[in-house]
N, C-alpha and C positions, 0 to 999 in steps of 0.2 A: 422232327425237331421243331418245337415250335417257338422258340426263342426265350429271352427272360428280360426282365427288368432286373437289376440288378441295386443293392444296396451295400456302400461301405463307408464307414464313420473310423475318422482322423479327428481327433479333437473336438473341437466346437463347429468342424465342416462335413457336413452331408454328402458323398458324390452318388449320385444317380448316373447306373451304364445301361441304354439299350441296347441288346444283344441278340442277334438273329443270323448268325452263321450263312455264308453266302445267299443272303436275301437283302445282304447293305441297312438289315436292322429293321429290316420292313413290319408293322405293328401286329400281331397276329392277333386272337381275340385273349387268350392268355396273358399275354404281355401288357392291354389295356388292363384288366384284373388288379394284375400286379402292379401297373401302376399305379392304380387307385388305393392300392394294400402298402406300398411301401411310401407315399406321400402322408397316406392317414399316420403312420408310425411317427414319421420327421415329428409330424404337428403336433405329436403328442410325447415328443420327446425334448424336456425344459433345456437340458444340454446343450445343444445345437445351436447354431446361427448363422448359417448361412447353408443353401444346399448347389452344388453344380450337379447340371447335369450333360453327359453327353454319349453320344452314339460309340459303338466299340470299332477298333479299326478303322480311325480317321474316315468314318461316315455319320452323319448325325442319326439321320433317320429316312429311307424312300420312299413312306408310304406305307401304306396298306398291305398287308399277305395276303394278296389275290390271289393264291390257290387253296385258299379258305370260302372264297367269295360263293362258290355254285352250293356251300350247305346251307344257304341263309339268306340269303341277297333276293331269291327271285318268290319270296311270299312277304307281303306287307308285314305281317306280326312278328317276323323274325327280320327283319332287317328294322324293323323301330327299335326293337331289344337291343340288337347290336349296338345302333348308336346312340340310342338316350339311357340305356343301361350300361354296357360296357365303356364305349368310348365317351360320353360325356361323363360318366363315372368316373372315369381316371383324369381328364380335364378340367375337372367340377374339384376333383381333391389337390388338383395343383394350384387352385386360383385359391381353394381356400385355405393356403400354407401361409402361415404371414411369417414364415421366413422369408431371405429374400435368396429368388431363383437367380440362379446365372448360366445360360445357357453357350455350351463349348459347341461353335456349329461349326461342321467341317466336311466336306464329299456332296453327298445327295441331303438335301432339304427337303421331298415332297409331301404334298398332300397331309399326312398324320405328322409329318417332322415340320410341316408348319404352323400347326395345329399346337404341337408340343411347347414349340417356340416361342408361339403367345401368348403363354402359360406364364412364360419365363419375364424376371426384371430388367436384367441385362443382359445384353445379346451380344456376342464378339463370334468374328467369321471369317476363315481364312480365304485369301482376296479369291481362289478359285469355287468356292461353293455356289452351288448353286440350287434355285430354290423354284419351287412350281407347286403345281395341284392340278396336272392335265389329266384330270378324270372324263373331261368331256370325251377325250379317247375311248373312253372305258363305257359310256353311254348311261351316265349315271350324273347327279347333281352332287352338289354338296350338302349337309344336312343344315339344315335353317340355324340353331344355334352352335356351331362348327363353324358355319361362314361367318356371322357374326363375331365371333370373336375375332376373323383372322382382319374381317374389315376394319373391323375396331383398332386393332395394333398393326398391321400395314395399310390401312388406306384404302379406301374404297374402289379407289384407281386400281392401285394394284391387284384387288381381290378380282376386279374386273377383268384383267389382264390374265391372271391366271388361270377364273374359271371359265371366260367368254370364250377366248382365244386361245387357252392351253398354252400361257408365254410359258418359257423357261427363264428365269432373271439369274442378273448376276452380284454379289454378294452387294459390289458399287448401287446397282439400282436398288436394291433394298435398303441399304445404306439412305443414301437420297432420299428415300422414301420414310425417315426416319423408326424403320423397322432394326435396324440395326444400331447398335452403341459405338463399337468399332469394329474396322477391319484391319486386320494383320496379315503378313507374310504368314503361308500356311505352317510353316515350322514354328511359329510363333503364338500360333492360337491355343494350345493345350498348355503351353506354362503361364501365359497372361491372364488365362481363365481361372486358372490356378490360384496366382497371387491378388487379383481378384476377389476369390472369394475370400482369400485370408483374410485383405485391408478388410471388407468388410466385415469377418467375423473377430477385428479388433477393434471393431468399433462398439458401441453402446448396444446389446441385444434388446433390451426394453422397447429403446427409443425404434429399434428396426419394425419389432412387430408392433407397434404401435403406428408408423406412418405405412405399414403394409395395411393395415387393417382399414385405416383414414384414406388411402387411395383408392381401398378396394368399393370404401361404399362413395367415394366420389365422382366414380368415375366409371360406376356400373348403369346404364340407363336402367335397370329393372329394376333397383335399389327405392323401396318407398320413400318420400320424404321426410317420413315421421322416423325409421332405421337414420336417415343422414344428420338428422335433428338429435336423435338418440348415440352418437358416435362421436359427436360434438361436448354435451354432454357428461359424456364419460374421458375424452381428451385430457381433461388438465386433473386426473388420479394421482397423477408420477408423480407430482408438483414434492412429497416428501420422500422418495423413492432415496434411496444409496443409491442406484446412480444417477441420478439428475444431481445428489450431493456432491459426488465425486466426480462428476463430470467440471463444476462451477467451480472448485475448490482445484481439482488441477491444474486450469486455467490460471487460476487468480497466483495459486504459487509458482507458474512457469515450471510446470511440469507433465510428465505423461500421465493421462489418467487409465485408471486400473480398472476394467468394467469386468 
């Protein structure tokens, strides 16, 4: 069994399920694939607006299928495939969704589940999760643009914390850390995430990928200046869009608008 990523569409909502049968959903290399397979679909499916995603049986995600590790891991050229083709492959396809992600965190957060995380817009986490990437155990780093990312959306503190020292944090320290959106009573995280993703996919779909796309080259240090200059630019297209029309005209008649 090597798990699956999973894909189901309710309306105008995407839910994304990791799924790894007594492994707590741990990443296999399959399941990176897939997610790089079921991300590229979202983004290309006009429908849509918003997408959750989360771990199956109140786990988000453990990490890594380390009993996959000894076919690959101990020759250079197949452990660079792993993770600048497989795993940044499926990482690379979630940053480039300008829906917006919402990530349902619940149980085990590690290593690939935080990875996954920082992929995501907004993050809700029931108050026992907890979150790590103690690979130093395992006598291994983390991979240069894998950590980057995680330092980037928790913090350099933190990213230190986890790879230096192997911490284990608690949903409050991520929180604090401004890594997390909210934290909920853990009975409470899968229907908040929920309604979550609704309010946002009743809101303006244009205007979403549109500030996904503007955060994404603002706040990417790799992003040239002349792409930041070039997204600026292109910003103000909507200006005669239906809905930028019907968003102003809503308003103005003290009504709900209809996006």
């Amino acid at each position: 069994m090597s798990g699956s990523v999973r894909l189901a569409i309710s309306g105008p909502v995407a839910s994304v399920t990791l799924s790894h049968p007594g492994k707590l959903n741990a990443m296999s290399r399959l399941m990176w694939r897939q997610l790089r397979s079921v991300f590229e679909s979202i983004q290309q499916n006009p429908d849509l607006r918003c997408v959750v995603i989360a771990g199956a049986n109140q786990n988000f995600c453990a990490g890594g299928d380390i009993s996959e590790y000894v076919d690959f891991r101990f020759q250079e050229a197949s452990l660079r495939e792993f993770h600048e083709t497989d795993v940044w492959g499926g990482l690379q396809a979630m940053l480039d969704c300008d829906l917006p992600i919402v990530a349902q965190i619940e149980g085990q957060c590690m290593g690939a589940g935080v990875e996954i995380a920082s992929c995501c817009d907004i993050r809700l986490a029931g108050a026992s999760t907890r979150f790590g990437a103690p690979i130093a155990k395992l006598g291994f780093p983390m991979a240069p643009r894998e950590a980057q990312l995680v330092a980037r959306e928790a913090g350099f503190s933190v990213a230190r914390q986890m790879l230096l020292e192997a911490a284990i944090l608690t949903a409050a320290d991520m929180k604090a850390a401004g890594f997390l959106s909210r934290v909920l009573a853990d009975q409470q995280v899968a229907d908040e995430t929920l309604a979550t993703g609704l309010r946002i996919a009743a809101l303006a779909p244009q205007a979403a990928r549109l500030n996904k796309q503007t955060l994404r080259a603002l706040t990417n240090p790799a992003t040239p200046a002349h792409q930041v200059a070039k997204q600026t630019d292109k910003s103000y297209g909507y200006a005669h869009s239906a809905e930028h029309r019907e968003g102003i005209q809503a308003f103005l008649e003290k009504r709900k608008p209809v996006f």
